[in-house]
C-alpha positions as CSV (number, residue, x, y, z in Angstrom):
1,X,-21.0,-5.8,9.2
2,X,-17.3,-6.1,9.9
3,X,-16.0,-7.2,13.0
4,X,-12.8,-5.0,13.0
5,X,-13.0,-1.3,14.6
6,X,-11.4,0.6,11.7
7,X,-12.2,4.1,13.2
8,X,-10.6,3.1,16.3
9,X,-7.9,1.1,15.7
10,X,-6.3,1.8,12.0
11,X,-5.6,4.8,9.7
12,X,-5.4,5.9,6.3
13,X,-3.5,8.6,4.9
14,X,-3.3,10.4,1.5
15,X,0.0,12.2,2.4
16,X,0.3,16.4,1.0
17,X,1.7,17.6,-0.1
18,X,2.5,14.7,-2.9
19,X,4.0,14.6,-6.3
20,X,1.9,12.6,-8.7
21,X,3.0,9.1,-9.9
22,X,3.7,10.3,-13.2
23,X,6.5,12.5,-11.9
24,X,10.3,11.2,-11.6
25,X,10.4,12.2,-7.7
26,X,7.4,9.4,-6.9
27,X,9.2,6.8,-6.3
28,X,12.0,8.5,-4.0
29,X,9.0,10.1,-2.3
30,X,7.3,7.2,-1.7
31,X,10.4,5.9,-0.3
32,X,11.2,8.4,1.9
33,X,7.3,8.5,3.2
34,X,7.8,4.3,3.9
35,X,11.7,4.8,5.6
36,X,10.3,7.5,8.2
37,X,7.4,5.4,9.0
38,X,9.4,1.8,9.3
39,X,12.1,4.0,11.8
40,X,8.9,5.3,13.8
41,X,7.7,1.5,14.2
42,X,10.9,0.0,14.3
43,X,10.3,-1.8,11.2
44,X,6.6,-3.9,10.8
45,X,6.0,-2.5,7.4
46,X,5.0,-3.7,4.1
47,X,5.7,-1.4,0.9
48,X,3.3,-2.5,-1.7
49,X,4.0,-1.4,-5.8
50,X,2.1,-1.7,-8.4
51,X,5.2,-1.6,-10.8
52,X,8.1,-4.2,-10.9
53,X,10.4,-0.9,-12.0
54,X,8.7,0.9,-9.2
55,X,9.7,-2.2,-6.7
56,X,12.9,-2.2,-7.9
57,X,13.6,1.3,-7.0
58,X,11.8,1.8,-4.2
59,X,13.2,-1.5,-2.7
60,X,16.8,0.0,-3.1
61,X,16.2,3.7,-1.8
62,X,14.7,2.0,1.3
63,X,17.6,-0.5,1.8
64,X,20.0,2.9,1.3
65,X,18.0,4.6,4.2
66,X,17.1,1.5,6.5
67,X,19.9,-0.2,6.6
68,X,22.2,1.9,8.7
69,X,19.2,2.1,11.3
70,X,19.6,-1.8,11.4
71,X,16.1,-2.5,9.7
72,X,16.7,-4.9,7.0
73,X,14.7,-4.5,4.2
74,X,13.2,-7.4,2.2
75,X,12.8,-7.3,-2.0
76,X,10.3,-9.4,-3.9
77,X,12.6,-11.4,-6.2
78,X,15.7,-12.0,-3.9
79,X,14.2,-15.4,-2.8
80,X,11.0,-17.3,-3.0
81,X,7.9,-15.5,-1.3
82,X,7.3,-17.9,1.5
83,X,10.8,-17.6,2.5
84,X,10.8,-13.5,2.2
85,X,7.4,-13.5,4.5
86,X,9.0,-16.1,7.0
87,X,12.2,-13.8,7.4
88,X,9.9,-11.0,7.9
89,X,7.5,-12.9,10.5
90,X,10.8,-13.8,12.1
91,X,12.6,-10.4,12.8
92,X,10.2,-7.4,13.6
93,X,12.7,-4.8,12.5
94,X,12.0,-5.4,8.7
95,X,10.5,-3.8,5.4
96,X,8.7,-5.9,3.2
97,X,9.1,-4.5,-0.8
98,X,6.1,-6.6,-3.1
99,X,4.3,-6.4,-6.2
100,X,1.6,-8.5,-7.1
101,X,2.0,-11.2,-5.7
102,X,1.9,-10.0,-2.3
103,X,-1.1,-7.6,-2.8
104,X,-3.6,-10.7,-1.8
105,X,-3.4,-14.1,0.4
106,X,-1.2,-12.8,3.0
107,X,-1.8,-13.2,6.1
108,X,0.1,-11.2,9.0
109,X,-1.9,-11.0,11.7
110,X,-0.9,-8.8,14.9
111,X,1.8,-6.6,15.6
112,X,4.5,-8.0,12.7
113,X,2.6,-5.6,10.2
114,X,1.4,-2.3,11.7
115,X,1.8,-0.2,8.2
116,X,1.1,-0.9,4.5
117,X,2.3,1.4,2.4
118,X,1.0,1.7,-1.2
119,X,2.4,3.4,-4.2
120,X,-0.6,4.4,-5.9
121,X,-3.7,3.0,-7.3
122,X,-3.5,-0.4,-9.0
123,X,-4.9,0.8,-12.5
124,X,-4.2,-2.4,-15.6
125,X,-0.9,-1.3,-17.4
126,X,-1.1,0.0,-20.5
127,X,-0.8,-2.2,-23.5
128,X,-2.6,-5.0,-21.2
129,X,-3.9,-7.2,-23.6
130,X,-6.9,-8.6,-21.8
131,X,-7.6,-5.2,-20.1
132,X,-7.8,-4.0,-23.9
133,X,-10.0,-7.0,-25.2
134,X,-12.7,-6.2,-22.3
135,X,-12.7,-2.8,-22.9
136,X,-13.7,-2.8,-26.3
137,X,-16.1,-5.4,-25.5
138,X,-17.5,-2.8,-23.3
139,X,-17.0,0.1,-25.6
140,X,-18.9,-1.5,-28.1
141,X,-22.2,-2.3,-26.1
142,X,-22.0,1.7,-25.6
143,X,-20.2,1.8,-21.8
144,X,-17.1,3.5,-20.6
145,X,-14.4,1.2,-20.2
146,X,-12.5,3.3,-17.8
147,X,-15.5,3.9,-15.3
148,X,-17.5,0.8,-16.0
149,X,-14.1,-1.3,-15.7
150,X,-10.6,0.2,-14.8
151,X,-12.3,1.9,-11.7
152,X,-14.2,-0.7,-10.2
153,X,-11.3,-3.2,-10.3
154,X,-9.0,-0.8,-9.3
155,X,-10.6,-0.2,-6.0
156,X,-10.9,-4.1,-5.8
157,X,-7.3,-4.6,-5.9
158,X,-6.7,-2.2,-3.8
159,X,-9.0,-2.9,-1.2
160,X,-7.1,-6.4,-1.1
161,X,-3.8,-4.5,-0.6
162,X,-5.6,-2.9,2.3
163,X,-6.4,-5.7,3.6
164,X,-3.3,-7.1,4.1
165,X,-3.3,-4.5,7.5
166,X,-6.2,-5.7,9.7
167,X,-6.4,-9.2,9.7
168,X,-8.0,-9.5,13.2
169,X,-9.7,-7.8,16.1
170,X,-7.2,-6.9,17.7
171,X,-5.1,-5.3,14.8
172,X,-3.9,-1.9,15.0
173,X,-2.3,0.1,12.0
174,X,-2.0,2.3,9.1
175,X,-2.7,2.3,5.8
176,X,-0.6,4.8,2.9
177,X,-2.0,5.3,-0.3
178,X,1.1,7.6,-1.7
179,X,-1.5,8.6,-4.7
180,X,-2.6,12.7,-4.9
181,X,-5.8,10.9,-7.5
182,X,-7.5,9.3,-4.7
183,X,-8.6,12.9,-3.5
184,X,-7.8,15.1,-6.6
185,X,-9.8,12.9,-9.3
186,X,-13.5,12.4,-9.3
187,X,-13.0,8.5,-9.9
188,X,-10.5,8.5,-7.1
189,X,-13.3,9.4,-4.8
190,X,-15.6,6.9,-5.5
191,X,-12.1,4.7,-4.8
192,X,-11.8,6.4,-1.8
193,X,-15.6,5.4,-0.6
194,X,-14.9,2.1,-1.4
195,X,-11.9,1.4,1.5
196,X,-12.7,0.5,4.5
197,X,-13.5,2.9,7.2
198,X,-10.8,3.7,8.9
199,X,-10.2,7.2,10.0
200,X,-8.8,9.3,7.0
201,X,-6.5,12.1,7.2
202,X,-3.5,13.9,5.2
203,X,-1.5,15.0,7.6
204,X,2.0,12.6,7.9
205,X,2.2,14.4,11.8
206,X,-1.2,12.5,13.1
207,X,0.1,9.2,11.8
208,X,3.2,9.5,13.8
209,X,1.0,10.3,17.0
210,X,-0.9,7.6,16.4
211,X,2.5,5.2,15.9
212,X,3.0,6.3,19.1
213,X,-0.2,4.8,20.9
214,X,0.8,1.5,19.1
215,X,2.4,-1.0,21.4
216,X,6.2,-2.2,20.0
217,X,7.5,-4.9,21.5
């Protein structure tokens, strides 16, 4: 049994309505979903991709919209990743933009973090040779590779992006999954069941509210 009152003290949104990642207006959307958040908390945010292309843009719509609010915004890439997370532990009015390497083993407890904001679920890339070599294995022996495989580990990896939010008792925040699947999809569902249980909703106006029962320093 987990410690952490999830229902209490943390969200989780599905924003609507939401374009699918496969459309061109994702990554601006998912941009402009993370700026309006950051400027409700006064920054304490971490955008996490699941694309280094996506990172890359993302990272640069936010610093176009942050910026003249005074909330610096931090990109995977432009210095080593201890140094990125100190400068964000060390001024609270600042975006964190990762990829994999910050979806695990970080470790932000209280108010420096309050929202984590992902792009959309974590599935292998295409063309992934070990992905590939495991699912023909599985294939073969007369399984589904996509439900037997890229569905469990998908909700793995993203339960360790979630759990870069609560990281003790006393944590409060929300959680973004900028990804229409997680509801639309049948396999996004059983994703969906395996996230914490924080309190679920769609609507972007109940996050805010909530924002605004979270203590900023």
């Amino acid at each position: 049994v987990s410690p952490f009152d999830y229902a209490g003290r943390a969200r989780l949104l599905v924003p609507r309505p939401f374009p699918r990642p496969a459309e061109p207006a994702h990554p601006d959307e998912v941009a402009a979903l993370a700026g309006r958040c950051a400027r409700a908390l006064g920054g304490r945010t971490f955008v996490l991709t699941t694309t280094l292309r996506a990172l890359q843009r993302i990272g640069e719509r936010l610093r176009a919209l942050l910026q003249p609010c005074g909330i610096e915004v931090l990109i995977q890439g432009e210095g080593p990743k201890r140094a990125l997370l100190a400068r964000f532990l060390e001024r609270p009015r600042a975006v964190l933009v990762g990829s994999h390497s910050f979806w695990e083993g970080i470790d932000v407890p209280g108010d420096a973090l309050q929202c984590v904001v992902i792009d959309k679920l974590p599935f292998p890339p295409p063309g992934d040779p070990l992905a590939e070599a495991r699912s023909r294995a599985i294939e073969a022996e007369g399984g589904s590779a996509f439900n037997d495989l890229f569905v469990p580990e998908t909700a793995i990896a993203l339960k360790q992006g979630a759990g870069r939010l609560i990281r003790s008792e006393t944590d409060r925040g929300v959680l973004m999954i900028c990804d229409p699947r997680l509801i639309t999809k049948h396999y996004g569902k059983r994703i969906w069941r395996s996230l914490p249980p924080m309190k679920r909703t769609r609507e972007l106006n109940e996050v805010l509210a909530f924002f605004d029962t979270v203590e900023k320093t």
